[in-house]
VEXDREN-2710 file (C-alpha; in Angstrom, 1 decimal):
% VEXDREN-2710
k/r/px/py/pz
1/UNK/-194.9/-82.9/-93.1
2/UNK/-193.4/-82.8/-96.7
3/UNK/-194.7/-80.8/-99.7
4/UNK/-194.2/-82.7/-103.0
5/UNK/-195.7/-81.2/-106.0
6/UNK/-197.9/-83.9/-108.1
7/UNK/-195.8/-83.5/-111.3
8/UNK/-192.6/-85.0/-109.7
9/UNK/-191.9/-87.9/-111.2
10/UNK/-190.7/-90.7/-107.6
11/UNK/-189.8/-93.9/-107.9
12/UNK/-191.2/-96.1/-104.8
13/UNK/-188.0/-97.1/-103.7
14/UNK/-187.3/-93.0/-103.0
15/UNK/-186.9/-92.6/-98.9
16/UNK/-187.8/-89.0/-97.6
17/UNK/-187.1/-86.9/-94.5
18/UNK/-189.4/-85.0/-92.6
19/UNK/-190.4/-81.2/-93.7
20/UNK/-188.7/-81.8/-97.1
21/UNK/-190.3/-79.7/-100.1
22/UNK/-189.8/-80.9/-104.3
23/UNK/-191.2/-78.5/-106.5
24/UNK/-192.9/-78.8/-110.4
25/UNK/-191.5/-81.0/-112.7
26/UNK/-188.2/-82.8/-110.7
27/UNK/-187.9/-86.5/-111.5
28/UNK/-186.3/-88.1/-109.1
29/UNK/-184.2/-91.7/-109.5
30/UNK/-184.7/-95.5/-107.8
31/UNK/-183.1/-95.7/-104.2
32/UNK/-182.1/-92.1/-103.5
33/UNK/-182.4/-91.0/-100.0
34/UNK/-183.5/-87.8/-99.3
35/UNK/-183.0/-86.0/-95.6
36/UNK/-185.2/-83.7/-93.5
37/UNK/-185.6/-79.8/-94.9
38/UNK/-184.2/-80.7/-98.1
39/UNK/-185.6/-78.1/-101.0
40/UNK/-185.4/-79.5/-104.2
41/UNK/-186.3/-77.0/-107.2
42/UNK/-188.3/-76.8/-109.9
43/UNK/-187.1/-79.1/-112.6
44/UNK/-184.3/-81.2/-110.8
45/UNK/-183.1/-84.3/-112.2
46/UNK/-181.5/-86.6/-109.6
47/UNK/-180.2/-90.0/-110.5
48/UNK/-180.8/-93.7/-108.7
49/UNK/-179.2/-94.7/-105.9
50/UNK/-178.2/-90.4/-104.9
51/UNK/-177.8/-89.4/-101.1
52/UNK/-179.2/-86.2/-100.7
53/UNK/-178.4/-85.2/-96.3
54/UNK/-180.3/-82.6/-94.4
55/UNK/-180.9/-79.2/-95.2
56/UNK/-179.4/-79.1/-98.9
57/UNK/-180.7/-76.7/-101.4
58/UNK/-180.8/-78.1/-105.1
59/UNK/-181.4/-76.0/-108.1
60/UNK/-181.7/-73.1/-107.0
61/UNK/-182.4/-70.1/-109.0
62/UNK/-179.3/-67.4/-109.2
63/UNK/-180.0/-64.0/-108.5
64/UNK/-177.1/-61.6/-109.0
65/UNK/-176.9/-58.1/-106.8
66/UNK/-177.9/-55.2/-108.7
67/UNK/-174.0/-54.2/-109.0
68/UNK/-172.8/-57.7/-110.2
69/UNK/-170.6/-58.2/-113.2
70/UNK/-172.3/-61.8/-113.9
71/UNK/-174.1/-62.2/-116.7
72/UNK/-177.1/-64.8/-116.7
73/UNK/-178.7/-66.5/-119.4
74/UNK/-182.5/-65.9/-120.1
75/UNK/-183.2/-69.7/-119.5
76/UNK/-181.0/-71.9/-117.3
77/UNK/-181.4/-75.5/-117.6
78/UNK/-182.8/-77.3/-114.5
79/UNK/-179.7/-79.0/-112.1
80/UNK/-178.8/-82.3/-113.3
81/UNK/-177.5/-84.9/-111.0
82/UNK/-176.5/-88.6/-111.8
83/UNK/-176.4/-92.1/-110.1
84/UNK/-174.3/-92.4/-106.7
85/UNK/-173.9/-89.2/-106.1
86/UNK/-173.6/-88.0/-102.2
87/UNK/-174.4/-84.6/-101.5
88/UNK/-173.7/-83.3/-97.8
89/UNK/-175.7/-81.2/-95.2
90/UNK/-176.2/-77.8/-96.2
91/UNK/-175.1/-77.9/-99.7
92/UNK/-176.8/-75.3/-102.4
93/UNK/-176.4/-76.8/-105.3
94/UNK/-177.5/-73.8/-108.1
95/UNK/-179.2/-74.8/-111.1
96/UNK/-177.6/-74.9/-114.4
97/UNK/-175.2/-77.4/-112.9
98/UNK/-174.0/-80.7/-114.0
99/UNK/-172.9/-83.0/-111.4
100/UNK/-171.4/-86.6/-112.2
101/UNK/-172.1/-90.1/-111.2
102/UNK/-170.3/-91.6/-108.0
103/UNK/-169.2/-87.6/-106.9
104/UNK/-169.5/-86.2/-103.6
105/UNK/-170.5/-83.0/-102.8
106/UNK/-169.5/-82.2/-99.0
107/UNK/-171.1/-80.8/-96.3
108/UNK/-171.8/-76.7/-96.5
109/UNK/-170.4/-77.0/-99.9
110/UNK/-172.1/-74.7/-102.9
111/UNK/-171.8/-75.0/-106.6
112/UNK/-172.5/-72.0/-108.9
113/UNK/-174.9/-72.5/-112.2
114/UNK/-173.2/-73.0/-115.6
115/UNK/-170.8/-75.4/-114.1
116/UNK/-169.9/-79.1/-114.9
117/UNK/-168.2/-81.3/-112.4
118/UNK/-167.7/-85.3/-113.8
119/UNK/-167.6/-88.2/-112.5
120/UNK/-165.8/-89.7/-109.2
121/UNK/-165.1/-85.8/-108.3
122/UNK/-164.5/-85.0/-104.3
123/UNK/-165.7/-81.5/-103.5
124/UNK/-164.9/-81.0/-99.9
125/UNK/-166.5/-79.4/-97.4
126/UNK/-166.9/-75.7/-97.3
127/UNK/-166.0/-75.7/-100.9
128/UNK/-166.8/-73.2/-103.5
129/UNK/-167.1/-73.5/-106.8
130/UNK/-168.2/-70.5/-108.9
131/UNK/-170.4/-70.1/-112.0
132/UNK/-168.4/-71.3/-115.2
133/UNK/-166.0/-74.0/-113.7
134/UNK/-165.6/-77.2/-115.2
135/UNK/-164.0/-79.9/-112.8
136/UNK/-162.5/-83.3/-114.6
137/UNK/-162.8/-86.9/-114.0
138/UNK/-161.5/-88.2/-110.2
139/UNK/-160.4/-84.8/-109.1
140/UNK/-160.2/-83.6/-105.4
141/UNK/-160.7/-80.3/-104.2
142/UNK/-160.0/-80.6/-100.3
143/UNK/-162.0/-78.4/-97.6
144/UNK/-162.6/-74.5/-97.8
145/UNK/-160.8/-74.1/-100.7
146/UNK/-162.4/-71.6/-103.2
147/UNK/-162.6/-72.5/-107.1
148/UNK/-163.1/-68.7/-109.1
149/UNK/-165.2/-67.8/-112.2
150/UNK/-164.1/-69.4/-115.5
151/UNK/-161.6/-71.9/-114.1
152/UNK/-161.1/-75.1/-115.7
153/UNK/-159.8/-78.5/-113.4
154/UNK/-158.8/-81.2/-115.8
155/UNK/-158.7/-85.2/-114.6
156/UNK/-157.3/-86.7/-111.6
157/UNK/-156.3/-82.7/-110.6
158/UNK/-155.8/-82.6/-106.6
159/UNK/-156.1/-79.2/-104.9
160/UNK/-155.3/-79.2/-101.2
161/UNK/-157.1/-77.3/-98.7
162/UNK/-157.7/-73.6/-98.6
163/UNK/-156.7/-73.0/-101.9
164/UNK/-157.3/-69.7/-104.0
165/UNK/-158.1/-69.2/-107.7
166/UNK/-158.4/-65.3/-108.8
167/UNK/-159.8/-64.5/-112.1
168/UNK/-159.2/-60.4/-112.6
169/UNK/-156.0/-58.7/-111.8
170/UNK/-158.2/-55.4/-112.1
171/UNK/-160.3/-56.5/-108.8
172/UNK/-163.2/-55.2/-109.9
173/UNK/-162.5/-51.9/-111.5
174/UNK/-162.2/-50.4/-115.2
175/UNK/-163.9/-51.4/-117.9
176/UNK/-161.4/-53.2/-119.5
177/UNK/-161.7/-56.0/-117.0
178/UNK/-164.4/-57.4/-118.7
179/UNK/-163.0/-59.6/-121.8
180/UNK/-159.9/-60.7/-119.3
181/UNK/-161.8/-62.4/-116.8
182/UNK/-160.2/-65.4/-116.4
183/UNK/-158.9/-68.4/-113.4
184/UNK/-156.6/-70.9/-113.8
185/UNK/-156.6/-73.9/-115.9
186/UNK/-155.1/-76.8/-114.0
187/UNK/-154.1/-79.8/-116.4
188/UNK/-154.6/-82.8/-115.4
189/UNK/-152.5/-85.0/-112.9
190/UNK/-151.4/-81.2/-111.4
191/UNK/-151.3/-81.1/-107.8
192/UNK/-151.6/-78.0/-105.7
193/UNK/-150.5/-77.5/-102.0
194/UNK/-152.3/-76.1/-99.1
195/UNK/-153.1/-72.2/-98.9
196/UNK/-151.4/-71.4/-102.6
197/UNK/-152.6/-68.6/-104.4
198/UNK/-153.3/-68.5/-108.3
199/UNK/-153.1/-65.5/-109.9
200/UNK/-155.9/-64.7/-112.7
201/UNK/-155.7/-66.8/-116.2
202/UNK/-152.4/-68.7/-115.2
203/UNK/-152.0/-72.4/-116.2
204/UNK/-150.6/-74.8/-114.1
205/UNK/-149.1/-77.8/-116.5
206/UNK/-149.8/-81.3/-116.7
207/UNK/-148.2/-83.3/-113.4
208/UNK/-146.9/-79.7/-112.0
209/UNK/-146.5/-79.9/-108.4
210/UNK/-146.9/-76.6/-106.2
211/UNK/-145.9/-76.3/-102.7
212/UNK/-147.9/-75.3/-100.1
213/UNK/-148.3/-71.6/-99.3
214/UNK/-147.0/-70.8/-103.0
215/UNK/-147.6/-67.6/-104.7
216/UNK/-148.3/-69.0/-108.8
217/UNK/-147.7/-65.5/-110.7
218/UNK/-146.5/-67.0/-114.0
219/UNK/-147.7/-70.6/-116.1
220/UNK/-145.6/-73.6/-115.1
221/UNK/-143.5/-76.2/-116.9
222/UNK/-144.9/-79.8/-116.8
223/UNK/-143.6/-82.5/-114.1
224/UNK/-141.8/-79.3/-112.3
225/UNK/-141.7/-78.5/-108.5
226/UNK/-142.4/-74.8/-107.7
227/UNK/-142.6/-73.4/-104.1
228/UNK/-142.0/-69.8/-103.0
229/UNK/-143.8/-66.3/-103.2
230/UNK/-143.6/-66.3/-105.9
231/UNK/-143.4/-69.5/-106.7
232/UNK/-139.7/-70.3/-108.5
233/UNK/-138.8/-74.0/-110.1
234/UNK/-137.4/-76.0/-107.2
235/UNK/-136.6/-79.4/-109.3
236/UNK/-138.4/-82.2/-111.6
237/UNK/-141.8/-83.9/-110.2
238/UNK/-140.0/-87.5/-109.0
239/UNK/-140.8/-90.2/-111.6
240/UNK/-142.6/-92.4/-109.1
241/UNK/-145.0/-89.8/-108.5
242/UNK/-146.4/-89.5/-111.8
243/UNK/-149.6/-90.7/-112.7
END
C-alpha cells in the first residue's frame, strides 16, 4: 500500500512501487517510474520520463549533530530533479539539491543540500557528495569516491574511483578554520586517477592529468602529468588526449 498526499501534483502516465510514500506539495513529471519504499519529500520536483529504483530517499530534510560546523539556511528550497534522470537503489538525495537532466545517480549514492550537479553527470555508486559542491556538465565521478564541502567539478571533469577531496588542513580544530574551509576546484577536462588524495583549497588545471594513488599538495599546471606522494610533474598531457 502507498501513501500519496492529495496535493501531489501526478501525471497518469507515473508508474509506482509498492509501500512507496510522496509527501505535500511534490509534483511529479509524465513517465517517471517510481520503485517500492521510495520516500519522496515534501515539496520534490521530479522531471518526465525520471527512474526513481527502490528504497531512495529524496529531499530529505538535513539535520546537522549538535557539534557540527555546517551552517543551514532558515529555508532550503525543495530538491529539484529534471527529465531523464536515473536515480539508483538506496540513494538519499537531500533537499536543496539541483540535479540535471539525463544524470544518473548510482546505487547507495547520497547528495548533500545546497549542491548543483548538471546535466549528463555520472555519480557512481557509493558516492558522496557533500553540501556546497557544484558538479559540471558530462562529468564522472566513479564508485566510492568522496566529493568534500565547497568543492567545485567543472565540465567533462573525470574522477576515478576512491578518490579523496579534503577541505580543512586544521581537521576540525581552532577557530581559525572557519573562513578557510575549502576543496578542490577541478577545471574542466582534468582527470584524476584512482585512490588520489587532494589536499584542502588546491586547484587542479584545465586537462591536468593525476596518476593514481597521487598525493596533490600544491595547484597544477594545465595539460601536465603529475604522479607521486607528493605528486611532482612527470611530462605534458599527450596531445591526442586532449579534449
Amino acid at each position: 500500500m502507498n501513501h500519496i498526499d492529495p496535493s501531489v501534483q501526478l501525471d497518469d502516465s507515473v508508474q509506482i512501487g509498492h509501500f512507496t510514500v510522496i509527501e505535500d506539495g511534490a509534483q511529479i513529471g509524465k513517465n517517471v517510474k517510481i520503485g517500492n519504499r521510495v520516500t519522496i519529500h515534501s515539496g520534490t520536483v521530479i522531471g518526465d520520463e525520471t527512474t526513481i529504483d527502490d528504497g531512495a530517499v529524496l529531499g530529505k530534510g538535513p539535520k546537522p549533530g549538535k557539534t557540527s560546523t555546517v551552517k543551514l539556511d532558515k529555508t532550503i528550497p525543495p530538491l529539484l530533479i529534471g527529465s531523464g534522470v536515473t536515480i539508483g537503489a538506496n540513494c538519499v538525495i537531500y533537499r536543496g539539491a539541483t540535479i540535471g537532466n539525463d544524470t544518473l545517480i548510482a546505487d547507495l549514492a547520497s547528495v548533500r543540500e545546497n549542491v548543483k550537479i548538471a546535466d549528463f553527470v555520472i555519480v557512481g555508486r557509493g558516492v558522496t557528495v557533500e553540501n556546497h559542491v557544484t558538479i559540471g556538465t558530462r562529468t564522472k565521478i566513479q564508485s566510492n569516491s568522496y566529493i568534500t564541502a565547497y568543492t567545485d567539478l567543472e565540465d567533462h571533469v573525470f574522477i576515478a574511483p576512491c578518490v579523496t577531496t579534503t577541505n580543512d588542513n586544521y581537521m576540525g580544530r581552532t577557530e581559525e578554520r572557519f573562513d578557510k574551509i575549502k576543496g578542490a576546484t577541478v577545471k574542466r577536462g582534468a582527470r584524476v586517477g584512482g585512490a588520489s588524495i587532494i589536499l584542502p583549497g588546491i586547484t587542479i588545471e584545465e586537462e591536468t592529468f593525476v596518476a593514481a594513488g597521487a598525493l596533490v599538495t600544491k595547484n597544477t599546471e594545465p595539460k601536465t602529468v603529475v604522479k607521486g606522494i607528493p605528486a611532482k610533474f612527470t611530462k605534458k598531457v599527450d596531445e591526442r588526449e586532449l579534449l
